[in-house]
N, C-alpha and C positions, 0 to 999 in steps of 0.2 A: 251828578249822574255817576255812578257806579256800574264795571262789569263783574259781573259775578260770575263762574263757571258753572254748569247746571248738567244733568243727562235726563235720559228721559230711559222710564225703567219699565216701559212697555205698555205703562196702566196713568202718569203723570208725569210731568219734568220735577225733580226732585235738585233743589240747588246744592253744590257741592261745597257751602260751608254757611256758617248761620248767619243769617241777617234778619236787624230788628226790624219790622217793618208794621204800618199800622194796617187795622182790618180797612179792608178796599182801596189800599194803594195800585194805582194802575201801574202795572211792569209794560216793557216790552221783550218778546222773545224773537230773535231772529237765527231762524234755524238754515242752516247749508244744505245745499244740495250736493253738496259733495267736500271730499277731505280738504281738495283744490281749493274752492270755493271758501272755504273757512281759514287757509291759508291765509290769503287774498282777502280776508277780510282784517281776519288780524292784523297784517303788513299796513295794510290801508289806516285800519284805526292806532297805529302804533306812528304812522306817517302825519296824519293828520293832528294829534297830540307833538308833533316833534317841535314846531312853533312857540307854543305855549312854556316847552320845558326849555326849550333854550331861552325866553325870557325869563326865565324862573332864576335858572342855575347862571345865564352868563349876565353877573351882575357884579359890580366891585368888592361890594363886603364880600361876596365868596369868591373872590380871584385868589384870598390868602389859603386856602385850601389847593390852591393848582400848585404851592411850594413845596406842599407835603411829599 
C-alpha cells in the first residue's frame, strides 16, 4: 500500500505525482473534514507505521551506522 498526495481541482482529485497504475485498479480516497482532522490523521498513520520501522532500522547489521 502506498500514500500518494492528491487535490481535488474542483471538477476531479488529480494525484500530486505520477503513479503507474493498471486500468480498474481500486484506490481508496479518504478525504478530511477539516485541516485538524488530517492532522490527526497523518500523526495517527505516521504512529501506527512507527512499529514496523523500528523493527526495520533497530537491527545489528545496522547498529554500525549509529558510529557514524
Amino acid at each position: 500500500m502506498r500514500h500518494i498526495l492528491a487535490h481535488y481541482d474542483g471538477e476531479k482529485v488529480v494525484l500530486d505525482e505520477p503513479v503507474s497504475l493498471s486500468a480498474n485498479t481500486p484506490v481508496e480516497v479518504v478525504i478530511p473534514d477539516s485541516q485538524e482532522e488530517l492532522a490527526v490523521l497523518r500523526t495517527d498513520t505516521s504512529l501506527a507505521s512507527l512499529p514496523s520501522l523500528t523493527q526495520i532500522w533497530n537491527n545489528p547489521r545496522d547498529a554500525e551506522y549509529d558510529k557514524l
